[in-house]
TIKOL-233224 format. One record per residue (C-alpha): residue number from 1; residue in one letter; x, y, z. Coordinates in nm, 4 decimals, padded with zeros to 6 digits. Layout:
BEGIN
{num:NUM | residu:A | east:X | north:Y | up:Z}
...
# end
This chain:
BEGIN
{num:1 | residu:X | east:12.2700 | north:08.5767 | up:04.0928}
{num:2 | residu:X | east:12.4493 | north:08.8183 | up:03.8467}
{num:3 | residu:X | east:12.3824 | north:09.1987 | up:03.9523}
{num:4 | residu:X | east:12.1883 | north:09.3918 | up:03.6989}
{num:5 | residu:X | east:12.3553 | north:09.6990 | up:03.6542}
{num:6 | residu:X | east:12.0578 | north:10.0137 | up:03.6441}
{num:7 | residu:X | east:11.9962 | north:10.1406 | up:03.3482}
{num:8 | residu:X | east:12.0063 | north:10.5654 | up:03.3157}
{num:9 | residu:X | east:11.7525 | north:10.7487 | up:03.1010}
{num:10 | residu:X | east:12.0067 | north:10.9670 | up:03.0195}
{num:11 | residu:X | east:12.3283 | north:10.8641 | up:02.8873}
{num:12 | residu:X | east:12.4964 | north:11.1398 | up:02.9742}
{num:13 | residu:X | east:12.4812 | north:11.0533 | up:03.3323}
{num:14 | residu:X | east:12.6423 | north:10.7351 | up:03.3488}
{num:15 | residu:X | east:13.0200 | north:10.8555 | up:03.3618}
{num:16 | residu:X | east:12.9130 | north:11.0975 | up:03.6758}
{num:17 | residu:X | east:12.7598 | north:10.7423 | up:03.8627}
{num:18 | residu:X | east:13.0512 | north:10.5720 | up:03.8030}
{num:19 | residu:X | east:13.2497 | north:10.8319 | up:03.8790}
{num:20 | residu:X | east:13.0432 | north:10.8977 | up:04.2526}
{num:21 | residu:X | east:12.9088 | north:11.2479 | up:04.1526}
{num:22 | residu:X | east:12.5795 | north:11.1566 | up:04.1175}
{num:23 | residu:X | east:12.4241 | north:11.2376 | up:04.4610}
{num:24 | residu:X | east:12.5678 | north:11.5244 | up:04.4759}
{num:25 | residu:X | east:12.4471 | north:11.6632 | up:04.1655}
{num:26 | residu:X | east:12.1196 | north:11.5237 | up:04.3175}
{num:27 | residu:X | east:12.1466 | north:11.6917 | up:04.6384}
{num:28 | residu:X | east:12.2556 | north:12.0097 | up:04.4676}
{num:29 | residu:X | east:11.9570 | north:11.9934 | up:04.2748}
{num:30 | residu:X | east:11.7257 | north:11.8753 | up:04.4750}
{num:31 | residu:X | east:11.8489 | north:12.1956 | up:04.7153}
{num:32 | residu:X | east:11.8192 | north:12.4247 | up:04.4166}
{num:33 | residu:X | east:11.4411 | north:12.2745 | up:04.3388}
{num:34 | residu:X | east:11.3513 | north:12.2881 | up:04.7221}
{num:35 | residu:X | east:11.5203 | north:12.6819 | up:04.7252}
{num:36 | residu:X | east:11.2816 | north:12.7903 | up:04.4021}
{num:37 | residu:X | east:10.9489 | north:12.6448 | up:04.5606}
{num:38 | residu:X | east:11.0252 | north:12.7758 | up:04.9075}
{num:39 | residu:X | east:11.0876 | north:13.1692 | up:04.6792}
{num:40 | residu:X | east:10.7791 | north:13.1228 | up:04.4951}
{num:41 | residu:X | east:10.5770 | north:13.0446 | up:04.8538}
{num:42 | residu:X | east:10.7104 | north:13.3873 | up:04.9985}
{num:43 | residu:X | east:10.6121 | north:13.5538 | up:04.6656}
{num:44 | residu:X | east:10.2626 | north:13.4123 | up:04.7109}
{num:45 | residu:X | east:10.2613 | north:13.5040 | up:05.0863}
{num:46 | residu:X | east:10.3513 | north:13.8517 | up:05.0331}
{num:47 | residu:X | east:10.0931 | north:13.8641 | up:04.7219}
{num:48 | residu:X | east:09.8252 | north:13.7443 | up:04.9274}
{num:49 | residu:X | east:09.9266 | north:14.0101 | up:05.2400}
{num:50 | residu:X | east:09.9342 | north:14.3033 | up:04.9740}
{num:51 | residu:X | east:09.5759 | north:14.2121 | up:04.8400}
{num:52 | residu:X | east:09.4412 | north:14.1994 | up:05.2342}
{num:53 | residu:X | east:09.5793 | north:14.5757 | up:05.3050}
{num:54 | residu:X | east:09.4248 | north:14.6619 | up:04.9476}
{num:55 | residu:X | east:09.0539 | north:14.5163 | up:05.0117}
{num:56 | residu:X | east:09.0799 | north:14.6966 | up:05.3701}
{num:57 | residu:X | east:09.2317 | north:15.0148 | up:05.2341}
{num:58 | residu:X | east:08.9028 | north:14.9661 | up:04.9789}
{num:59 | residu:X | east:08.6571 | north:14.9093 | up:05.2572}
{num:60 | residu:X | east:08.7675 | north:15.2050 | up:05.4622}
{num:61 | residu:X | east:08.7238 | north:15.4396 | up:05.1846}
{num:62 | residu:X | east:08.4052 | north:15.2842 | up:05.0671}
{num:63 | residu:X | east:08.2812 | north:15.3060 | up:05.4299}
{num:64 | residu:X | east:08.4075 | north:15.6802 | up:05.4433}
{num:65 | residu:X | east:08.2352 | north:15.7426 | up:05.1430}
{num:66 | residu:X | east:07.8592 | north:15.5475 | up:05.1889}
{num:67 | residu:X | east:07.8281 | north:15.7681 | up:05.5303}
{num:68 | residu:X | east:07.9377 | north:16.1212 | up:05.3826}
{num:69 | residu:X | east:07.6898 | north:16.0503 | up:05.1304}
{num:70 | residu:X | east:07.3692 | north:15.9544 | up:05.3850}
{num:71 | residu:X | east:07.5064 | north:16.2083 | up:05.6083}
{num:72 | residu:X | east:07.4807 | north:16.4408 | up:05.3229}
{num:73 | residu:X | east:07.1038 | north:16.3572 | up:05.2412}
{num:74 | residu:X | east:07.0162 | north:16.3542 | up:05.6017}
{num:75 | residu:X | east:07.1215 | north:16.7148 | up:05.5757}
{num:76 | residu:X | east:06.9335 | north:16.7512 | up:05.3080}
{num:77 | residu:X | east:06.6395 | north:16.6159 | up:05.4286}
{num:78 | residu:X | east:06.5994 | north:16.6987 | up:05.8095}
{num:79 | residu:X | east:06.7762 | north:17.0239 | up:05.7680}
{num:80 | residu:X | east:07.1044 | north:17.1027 | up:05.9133}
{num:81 | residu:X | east:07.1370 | north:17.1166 | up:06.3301}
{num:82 | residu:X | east:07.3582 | north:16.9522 | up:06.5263}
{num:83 | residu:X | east:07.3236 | north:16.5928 | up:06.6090}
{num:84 | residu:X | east:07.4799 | north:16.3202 | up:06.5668}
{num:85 | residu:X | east:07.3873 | north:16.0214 | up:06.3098}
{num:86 | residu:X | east:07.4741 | north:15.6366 | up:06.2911}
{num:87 | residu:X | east:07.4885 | north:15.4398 | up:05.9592}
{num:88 | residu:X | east:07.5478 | north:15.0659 | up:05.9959}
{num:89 | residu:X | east:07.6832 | north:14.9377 | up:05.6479}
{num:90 | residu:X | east:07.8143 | north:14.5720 | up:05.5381}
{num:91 | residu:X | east:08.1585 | north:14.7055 | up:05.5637}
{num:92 | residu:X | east:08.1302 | north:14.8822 | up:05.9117}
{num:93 | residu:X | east:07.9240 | north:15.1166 | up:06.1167}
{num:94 | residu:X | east:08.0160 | north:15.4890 | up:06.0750}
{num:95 | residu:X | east:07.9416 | north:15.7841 | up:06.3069}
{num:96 | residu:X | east:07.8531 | north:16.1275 | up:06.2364}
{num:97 | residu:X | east:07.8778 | north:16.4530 | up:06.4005}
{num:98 | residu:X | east:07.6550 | north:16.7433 | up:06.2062}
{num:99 | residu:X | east:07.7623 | north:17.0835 | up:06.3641}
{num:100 | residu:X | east:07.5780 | north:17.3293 | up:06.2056}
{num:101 | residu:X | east:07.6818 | north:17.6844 | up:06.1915}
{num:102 | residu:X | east:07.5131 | north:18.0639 | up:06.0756}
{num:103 | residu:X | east:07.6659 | north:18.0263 | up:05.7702}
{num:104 | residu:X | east:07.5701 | north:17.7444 | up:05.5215}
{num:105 | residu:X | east:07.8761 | north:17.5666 | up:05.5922}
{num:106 | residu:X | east:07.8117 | north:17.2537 | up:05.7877}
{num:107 | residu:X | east:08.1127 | north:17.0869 | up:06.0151}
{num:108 | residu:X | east:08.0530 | north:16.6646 | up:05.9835}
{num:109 | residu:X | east:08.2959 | north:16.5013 | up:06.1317}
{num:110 | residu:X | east:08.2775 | north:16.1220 | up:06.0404}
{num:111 | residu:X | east:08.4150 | north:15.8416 | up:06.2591}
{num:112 | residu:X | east:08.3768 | north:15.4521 | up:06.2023}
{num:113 | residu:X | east:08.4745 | north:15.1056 | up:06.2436}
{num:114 | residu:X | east:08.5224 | north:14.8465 | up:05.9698}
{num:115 | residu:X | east:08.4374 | north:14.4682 | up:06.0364}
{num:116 | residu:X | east:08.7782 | north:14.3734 | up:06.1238}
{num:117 | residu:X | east:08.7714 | north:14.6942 | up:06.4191}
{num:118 | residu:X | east:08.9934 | north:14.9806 | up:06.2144}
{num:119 | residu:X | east:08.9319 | north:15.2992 | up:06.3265}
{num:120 | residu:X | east:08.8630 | north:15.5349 | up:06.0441}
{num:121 | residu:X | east:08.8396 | north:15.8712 | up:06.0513}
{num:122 | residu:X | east:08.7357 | north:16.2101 | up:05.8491}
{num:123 | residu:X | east:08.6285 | north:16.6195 | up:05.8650}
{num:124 | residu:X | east:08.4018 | north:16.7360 | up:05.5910}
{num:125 | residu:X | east:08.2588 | north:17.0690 | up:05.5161}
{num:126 | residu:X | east:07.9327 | north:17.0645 | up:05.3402}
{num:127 | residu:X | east:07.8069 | north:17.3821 | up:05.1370}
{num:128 | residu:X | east:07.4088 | north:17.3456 | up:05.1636}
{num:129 | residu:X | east:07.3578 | north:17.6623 | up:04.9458}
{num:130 | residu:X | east:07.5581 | north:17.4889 | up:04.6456}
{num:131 | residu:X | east:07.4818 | north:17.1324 | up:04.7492}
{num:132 | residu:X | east:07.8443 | north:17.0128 | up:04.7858}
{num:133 | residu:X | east:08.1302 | north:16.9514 | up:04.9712}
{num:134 | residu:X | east:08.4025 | north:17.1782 | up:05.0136}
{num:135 | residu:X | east:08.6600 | north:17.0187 | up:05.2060}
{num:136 | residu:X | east:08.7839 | north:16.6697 | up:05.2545}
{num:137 | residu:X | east:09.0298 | north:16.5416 | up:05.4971}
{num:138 | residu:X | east:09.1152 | north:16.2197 | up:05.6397}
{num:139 | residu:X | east:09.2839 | north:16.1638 | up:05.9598}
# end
């Protein structure tokens, strides 16, 4: 039987064969090839990760928001004395404390829990003579 000798696609590869550098161009290519896909993976990974904290940082602010505003027309509507409220919401359940006071600045303090249990928290100050809110802050 005569030995067929393998025929290269590329002709520029058939001194490296002969000369024995062939697998380990392959190896060092195949490393390089396996080094790009595993970078791209960790790119996607930490993509992925930055989009979760994103949606949840969107949630908790869209929670925060949704109960200052019922909070706001339960004021508005039941007049302002101190209670306390709950607002259950696709994104969470949120908690409010109405303090009213003489003046006609009311003290809500707003505390929640989004679907995947994070604690949010705020401190508003509504103004029911100009129908708004005059301080924000998140803790």
């Amino acid at each position: 039987m005569e030995k067929r000798k393998s025929r290269f696609v590329f002709k520029c590869l058939e001194p490296l064969n002969e000369q024995g550098y062939m697998t380990a161009m392959m190896m060092l290519i195949s490393t390089l090839l396996l080094g790009f896909v595993f970078h791209l993976w960790q790119l996607t990974a930490n993509e992925r990760a930055f989009l979760d904290r994103e949606e949840e940082q969107f949630k908790k602010q869209s929670l925060l928001v949704l109960g200052m505003k019922d909070t706001i027309s339960y004021i508005q509507k039941a007049g302002a004395k101190t209670t306390e409220k709950t607002f259950n919401y696709e994104e969470g359940t949120v908690r409010a404390a109405i303090q009213s006071s003489p003046s006609e600045i009311v003290h809500i303090t707003l505390s929640g829990t989004t679907r995947n249990e994070t604690h949010i928290f705020a401190v508003i100050q509504y103004n029911q003579t100009l129908h708004e809110v005059v301080e924000w802050s998140e803790g």
